[in-house]
C-alpha positions as CSV (number, residue, x, y, z in Angstrom):
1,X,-14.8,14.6,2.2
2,X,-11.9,14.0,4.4
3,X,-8.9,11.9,3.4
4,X,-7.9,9.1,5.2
5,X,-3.9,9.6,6.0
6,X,-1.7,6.5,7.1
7,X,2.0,7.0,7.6
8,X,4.4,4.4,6.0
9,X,7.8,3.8,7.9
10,X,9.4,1.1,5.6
11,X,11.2,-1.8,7.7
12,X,8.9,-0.9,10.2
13,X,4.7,-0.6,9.4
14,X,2.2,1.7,9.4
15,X,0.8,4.4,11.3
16,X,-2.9,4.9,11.8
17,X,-4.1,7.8,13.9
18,X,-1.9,7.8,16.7
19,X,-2.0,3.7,16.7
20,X,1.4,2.3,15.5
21,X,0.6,-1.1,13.6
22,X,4.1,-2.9,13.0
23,X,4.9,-5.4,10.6
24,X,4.5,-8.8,12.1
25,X,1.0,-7.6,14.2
26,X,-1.4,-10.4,14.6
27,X,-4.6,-10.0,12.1
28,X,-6.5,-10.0,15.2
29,X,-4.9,-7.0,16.6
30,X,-4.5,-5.1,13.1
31,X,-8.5,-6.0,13.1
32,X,-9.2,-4.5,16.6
33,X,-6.9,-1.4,15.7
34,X,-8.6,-0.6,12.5
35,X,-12.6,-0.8,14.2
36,X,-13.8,-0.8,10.7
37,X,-16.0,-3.3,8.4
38,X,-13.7,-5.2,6.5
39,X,-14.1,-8.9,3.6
40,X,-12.0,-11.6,4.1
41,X,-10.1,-12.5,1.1
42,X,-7.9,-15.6,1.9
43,X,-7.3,-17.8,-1.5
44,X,-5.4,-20.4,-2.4
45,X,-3.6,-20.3,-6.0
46,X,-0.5,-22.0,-7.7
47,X,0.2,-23.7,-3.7
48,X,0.8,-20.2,-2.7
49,X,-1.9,-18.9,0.2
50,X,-3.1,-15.1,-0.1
51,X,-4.3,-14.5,3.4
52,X,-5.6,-10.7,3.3
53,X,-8.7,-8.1,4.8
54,X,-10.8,-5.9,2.3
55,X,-11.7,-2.2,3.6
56,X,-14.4,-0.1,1.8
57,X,-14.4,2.7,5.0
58,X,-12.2,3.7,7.3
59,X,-13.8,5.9,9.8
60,X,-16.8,6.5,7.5
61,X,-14.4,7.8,4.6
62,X,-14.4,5.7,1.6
63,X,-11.4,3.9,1.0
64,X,-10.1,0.7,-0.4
65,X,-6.8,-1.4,0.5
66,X,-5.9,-4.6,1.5
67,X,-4.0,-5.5,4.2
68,X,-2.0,-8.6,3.7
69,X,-1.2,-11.0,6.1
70,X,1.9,-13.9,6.1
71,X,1.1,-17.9,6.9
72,X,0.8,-17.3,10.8
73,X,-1.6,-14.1,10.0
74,X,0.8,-11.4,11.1
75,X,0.6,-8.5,8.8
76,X,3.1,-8.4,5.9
77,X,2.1,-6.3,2.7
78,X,-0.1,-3.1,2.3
79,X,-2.1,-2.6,-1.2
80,X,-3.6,0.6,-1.5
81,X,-6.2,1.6,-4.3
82,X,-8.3,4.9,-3.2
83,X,-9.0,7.0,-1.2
84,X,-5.7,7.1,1.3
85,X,-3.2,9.5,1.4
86,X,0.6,8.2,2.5
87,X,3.0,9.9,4.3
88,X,6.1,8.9,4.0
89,X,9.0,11.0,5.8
90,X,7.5,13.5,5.7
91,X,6.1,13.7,2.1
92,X,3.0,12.7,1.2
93,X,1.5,11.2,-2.8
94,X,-1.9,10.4,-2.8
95,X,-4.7,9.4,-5.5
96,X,-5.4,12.9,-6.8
97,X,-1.6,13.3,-8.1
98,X,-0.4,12.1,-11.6
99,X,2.3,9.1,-11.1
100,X,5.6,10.9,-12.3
101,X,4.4,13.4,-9.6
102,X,4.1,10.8,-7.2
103,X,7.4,9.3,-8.2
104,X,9.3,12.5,-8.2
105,X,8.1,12.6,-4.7
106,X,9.3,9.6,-3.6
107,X,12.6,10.5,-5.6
108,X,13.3,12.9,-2.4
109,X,13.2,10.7,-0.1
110,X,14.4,7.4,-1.9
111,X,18.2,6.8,-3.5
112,X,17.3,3.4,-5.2
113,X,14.1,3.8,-7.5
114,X,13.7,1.5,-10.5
115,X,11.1,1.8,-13.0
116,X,10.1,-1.6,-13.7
117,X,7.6,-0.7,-16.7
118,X,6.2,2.6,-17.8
119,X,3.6,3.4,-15.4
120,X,5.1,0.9,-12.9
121,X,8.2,2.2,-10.3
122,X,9.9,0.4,-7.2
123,X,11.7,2.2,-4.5
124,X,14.0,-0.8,-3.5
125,X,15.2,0.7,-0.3
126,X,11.5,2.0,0.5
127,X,9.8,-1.4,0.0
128,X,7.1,0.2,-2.0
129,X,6.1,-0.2,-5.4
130,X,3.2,2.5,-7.6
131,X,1.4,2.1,-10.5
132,X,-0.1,4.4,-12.6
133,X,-4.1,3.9,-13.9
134,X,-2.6,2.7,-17.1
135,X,-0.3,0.2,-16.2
136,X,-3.3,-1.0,-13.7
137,X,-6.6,-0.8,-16.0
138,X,-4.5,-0.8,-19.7
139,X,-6.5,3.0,-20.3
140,X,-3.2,4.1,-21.9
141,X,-4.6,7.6,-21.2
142,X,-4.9,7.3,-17.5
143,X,-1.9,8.5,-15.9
144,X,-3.0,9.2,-12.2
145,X,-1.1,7.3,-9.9
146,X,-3.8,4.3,-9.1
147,X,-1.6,1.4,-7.0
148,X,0.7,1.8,-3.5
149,X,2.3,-0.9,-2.6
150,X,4.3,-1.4,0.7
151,X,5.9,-4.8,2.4
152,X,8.1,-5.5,5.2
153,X,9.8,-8.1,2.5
154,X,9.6,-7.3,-0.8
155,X,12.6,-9.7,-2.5
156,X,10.1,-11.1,-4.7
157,X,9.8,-8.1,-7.0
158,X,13.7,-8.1,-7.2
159,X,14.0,-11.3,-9.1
C-alpha cells in the first residue's frame, strides 16, 4: 500500500503532488485540487462555525484528515488522523512512528516545542500540534503518534 505524502510549509500551506495549496485557497479550489471523494462536515456549536471536508481516499490510498476551512471558506487548519505521511523540511513523522519519535523529529527542525500534556506537544513556531493514541483514545498503552495538527493561525492553543 502506498502512503500518501503531503508537505507542510508552516505560514504558508500544503503541498500535494506537485500542486501547492496555500493557506487562504478557496474550498472550491482546495476541492478541485484534491479530485477525491470527500463529507462535508460544517457544524455549528457554542456560536462558533466549524466549516471543514472529510477524506477517506486520496488517490485510492486510504486516508483520513480534515481540511478546515475559515468563515469565507478559504482553507485554514489541517487535521490529520491516518494514513499520510508529512514532510516537513525535509523530515518526515508519519502514523507508523511512536510520538516521542515523532517529536524528537520535529525537535530538529523546531526551536520552540511545548509539551502541553503527556502525549500531547506544540511546535509554536511550526504551527502544528501531535498527539499520541493515548492522549487521543485514553488507551494509556497506546503511544503511536495518532493526531497532526497544522494552521496558518494557531493563537488559540497559546492561551
Amino acid at each position: 500500500m502506498m502512503t500518501i505524502s503531503l508537505e507542510y510549509k508552516p505560514d504558508n500551506g500544503i503541498v500535494y503532488g506537485k500542486t501547492f495549496i496555500p493557506w487562504g485557497t478557496t474550498r472550491k479550489k482546495v476541492r478541485e485540487t484534491l479530485q477525491s471523494e470527500y463529507e462535508i462536515s460544517d457544524q455549528e456549536f457554542a456560536g462558533t462555525v466549524s466549516r471543514r471536508d472529510i477524506y477517506n481516499q486520496l488517490k485510492g490510498q486510504p486516508v483520513f484528515l480534515f481540511l478546515i476551512y475559515d468563515s469565507n471558506d478559504q482553507f485554514s487548519e489541517l487535521e490529520i488522523r491516518s494514513g499520510i505521511e508529512l514532510n516537513i523540511f525535509d523530515k518526515t513523522i508519519n502514523f507508523e512512528m511512536q510520538f516521542w519519535d515523532a517529536v524528537d523529529t520535529l525537535d530538529k527542525v523546531s526551536s520552540m516545542q511545548k509539551i502541553i500534556d503527556e502525549g500531547e506537544a506544540l511546535f509554536i513556531d511550526l504551527k502544528l500540534s501531535l498527539c499520541s493514541g493515548a492522549s487521543m483514545s485514553g488507551d494509556q498503552e497506546d503511544n503511536q503518534l495518532s493526531y497532526i495538527y497544522c494552521a496558518q493561525d494557531i493563537s488559540h492553543l497559546l492561551d
